[in-house]
C-alpha positions as CSV (number, residue, x, y, z in Angstrom):
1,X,32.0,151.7,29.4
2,X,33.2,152.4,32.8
3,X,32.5,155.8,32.7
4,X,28.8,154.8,32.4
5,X,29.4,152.2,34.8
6,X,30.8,155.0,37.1
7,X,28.2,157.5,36.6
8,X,25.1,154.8,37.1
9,X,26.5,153.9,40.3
10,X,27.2,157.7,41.8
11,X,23.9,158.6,41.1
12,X,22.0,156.1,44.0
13,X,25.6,157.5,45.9
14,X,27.0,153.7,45.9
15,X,30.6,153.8,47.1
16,X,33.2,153.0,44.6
17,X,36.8,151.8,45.0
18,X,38.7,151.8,42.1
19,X,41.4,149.0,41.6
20,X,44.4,149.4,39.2
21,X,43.9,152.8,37.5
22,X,42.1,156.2,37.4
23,X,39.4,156.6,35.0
24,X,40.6,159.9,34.2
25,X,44.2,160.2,32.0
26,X,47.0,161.8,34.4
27,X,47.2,164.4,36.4
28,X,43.0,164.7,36.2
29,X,42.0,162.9,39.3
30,X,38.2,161.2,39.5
31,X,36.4,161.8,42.8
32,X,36.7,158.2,44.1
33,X,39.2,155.7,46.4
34,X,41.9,154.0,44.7
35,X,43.8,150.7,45.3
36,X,46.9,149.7,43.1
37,X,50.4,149.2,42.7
38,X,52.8,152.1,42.3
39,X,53.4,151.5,38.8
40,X,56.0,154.1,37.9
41,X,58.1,152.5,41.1
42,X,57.4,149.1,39.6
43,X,58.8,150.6,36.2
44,X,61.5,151.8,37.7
45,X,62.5,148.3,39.8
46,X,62.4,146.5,36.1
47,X,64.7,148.9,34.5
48,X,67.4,149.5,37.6
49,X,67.7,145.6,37.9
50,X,69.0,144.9,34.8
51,X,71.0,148.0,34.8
52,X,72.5,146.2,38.0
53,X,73.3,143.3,36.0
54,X,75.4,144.7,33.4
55,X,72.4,146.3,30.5
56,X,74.1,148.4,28.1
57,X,71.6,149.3,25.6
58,X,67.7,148.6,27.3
59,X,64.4,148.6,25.4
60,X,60.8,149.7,27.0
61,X,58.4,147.5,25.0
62,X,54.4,147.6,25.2
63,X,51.8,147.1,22.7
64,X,50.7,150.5,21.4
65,X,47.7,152.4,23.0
66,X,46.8,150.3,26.4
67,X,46.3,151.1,30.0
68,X,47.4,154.6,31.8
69,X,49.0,152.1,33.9
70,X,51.7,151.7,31.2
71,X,52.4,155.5,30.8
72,X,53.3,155.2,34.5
73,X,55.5,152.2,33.8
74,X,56.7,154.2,30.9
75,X,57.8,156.7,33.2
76,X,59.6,154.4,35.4
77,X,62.0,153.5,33.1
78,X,63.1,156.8,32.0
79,X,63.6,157.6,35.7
80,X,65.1,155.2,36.2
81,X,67.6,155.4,33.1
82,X,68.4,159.3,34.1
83,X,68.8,158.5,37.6
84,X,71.5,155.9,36.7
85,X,73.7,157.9,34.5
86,X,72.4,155.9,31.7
87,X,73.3,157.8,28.0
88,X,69.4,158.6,27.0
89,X,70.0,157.1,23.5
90,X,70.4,153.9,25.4
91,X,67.3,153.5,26.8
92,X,64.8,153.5,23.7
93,X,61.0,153.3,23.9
94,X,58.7,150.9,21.3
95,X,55.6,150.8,21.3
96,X,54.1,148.1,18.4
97,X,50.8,147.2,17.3
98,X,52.2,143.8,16.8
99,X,55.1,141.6,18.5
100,X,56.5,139.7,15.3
101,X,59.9,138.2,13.7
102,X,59.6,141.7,10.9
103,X,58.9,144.0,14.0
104,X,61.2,143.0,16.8
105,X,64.4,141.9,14.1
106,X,65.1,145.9,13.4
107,X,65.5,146.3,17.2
108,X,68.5,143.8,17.7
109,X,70.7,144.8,14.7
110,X,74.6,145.7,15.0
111,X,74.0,149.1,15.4
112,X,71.4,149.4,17.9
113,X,72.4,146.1,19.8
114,X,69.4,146.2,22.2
115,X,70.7,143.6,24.9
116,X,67.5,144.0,27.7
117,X,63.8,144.6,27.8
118,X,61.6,146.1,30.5
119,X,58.2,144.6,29.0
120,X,55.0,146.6,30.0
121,X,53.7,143.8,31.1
122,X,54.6,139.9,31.3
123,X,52.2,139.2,28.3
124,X,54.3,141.7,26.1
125,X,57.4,139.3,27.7
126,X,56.0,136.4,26.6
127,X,55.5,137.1,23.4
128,X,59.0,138.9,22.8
129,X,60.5,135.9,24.8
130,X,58.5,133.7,21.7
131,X,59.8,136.0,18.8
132,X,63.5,135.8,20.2
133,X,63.6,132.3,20.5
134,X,61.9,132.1,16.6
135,X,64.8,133.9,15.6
136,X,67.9,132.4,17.2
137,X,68.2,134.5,20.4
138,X,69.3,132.9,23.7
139,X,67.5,134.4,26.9
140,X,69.3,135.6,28.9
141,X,72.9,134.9,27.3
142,X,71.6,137.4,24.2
143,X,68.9,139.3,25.3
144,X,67.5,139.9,29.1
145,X,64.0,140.5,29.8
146,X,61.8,141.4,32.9
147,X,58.4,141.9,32.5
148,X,55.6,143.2,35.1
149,X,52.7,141.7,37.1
150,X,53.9,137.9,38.1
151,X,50.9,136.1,35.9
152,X,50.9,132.7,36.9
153,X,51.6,131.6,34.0
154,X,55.3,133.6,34.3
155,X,57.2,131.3,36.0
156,X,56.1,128.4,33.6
157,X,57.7,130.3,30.4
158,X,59.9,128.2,28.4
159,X,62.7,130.7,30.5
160,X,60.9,131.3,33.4
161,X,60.4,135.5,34.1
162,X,61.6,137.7,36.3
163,X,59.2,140.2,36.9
164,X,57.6,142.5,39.4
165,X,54.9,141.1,41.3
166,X,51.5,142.7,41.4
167,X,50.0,141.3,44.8
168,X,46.3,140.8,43.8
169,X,44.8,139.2,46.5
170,X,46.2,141.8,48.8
171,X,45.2,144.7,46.7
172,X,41.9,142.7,47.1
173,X,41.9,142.9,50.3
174,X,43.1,146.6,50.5
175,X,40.2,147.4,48.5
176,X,37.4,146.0,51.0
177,X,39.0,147.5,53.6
178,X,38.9,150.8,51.9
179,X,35.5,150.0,51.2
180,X,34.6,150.0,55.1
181,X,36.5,152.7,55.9
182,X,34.7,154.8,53.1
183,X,31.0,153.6,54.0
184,X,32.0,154.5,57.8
185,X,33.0,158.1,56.8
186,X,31.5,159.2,53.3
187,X,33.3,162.5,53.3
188,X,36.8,161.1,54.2
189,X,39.2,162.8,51.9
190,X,39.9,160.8,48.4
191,X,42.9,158.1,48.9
192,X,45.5,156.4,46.9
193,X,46.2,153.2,48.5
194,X,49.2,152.0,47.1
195,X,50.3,148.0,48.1
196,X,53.5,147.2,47.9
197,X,55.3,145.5,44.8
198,X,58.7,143.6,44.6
199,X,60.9,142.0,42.1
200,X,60.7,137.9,41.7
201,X,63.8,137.2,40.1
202,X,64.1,134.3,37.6
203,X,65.9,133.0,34.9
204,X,64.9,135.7,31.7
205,X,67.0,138.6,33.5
206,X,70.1,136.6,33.7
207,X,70.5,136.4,37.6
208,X,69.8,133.3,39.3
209,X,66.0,133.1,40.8
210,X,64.6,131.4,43.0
């Protein structure tokens, strides 16, 4: 669908800025502006913090198939594993078509003893953080979580989330302005504008928040 959308719009030459994602899988590049996060750095963040906190054994959990975003955030947290020494068998990747009791129980038996999860994003953390709780877990004195994004509704979680903020109304406002600048001079060279993320710390990581 956006594609079309795409495609009906670059005929009549209308400028497009995209916000969030390519429309073409990585490394293919579409021919228009871009304004997001720098999702394998926000990947990365999620993983190295609870490494930082003591980790041993960390999960990457998302929902099978989704955005390319999450293949980026994928990719943050194996960097982020290799860069910190991190045994690779410790840092295992699960990607589930559903978040239940039968599909997340497997994950934290004896001999896997997954102890953090870097959520692809914070409504993947909700739910595990729902599942956990159905089955006995403490968060975070049994299992730590961060997720990615800072939804609203993150900091009003039974334990409220640490996660890494994705600043929409800034990327908002990134976008117009690339808009302008891309009206003023069509044949400007193609941009990734990238706005800056950062870590809210709260309560599901096991540090203390704010």
């Amino acid at each position: 669908m956006n594609l079309e959308i795409v495609k009906r719009l670059e005929k009549p030459r209308i400028p497009i800025i995209l916000l969030d994602r390519c429309l073409m899988s990585y490394p293919d590049r579409c021919r228009h502006d871009l304004v997001g996060i720098d999702n394998r750095r926000a990947g990365f963040m999620a993983t190295e913090h609870l490494l930082k906190l003591g980790a041993q054994r960390l999960s990457f959990l998302a929902y099978s198939g989704g955005a390319p975003t999450i293949d980026a955030r994928l990719a943050g947290f194996r960097g982020a594993i290799v860069a910190n020494d991190v045994p690779l068998d410790h840092g295992s990747i699960y990607r589930l078509d559903a978040i239940t009791p039968s599909t997340i129980r497997p994950l934290l038996t004896k001999n896997k003893r997954r102890d953090a999860f870097v959520c692809a994003n914070d409504r993947t953390a909700g739910h595990l953080m729902q599942v956990l709780q159905t089955l006995g877990y403490r968060i975070p004195q049994d299992v730590r979580i961060v997720g990615i994004d800072d939804v609203e509704y993150a900091s009003l979680l039974p334990v409220p989330l640490t996660t890494v903020r994705q600043p929409c109304r800034e990327i908002g406002e990134a976008a117009m302005a690339a808009m302008c600048d891309r009206i003023a001079n069509p044949k400007m060279l193609i941009r990734d504008i990238l706005v800056e993320c950062h870590l809210v710390v709260r309560q599901s990581c096991g540090a203390q928040g704010n």
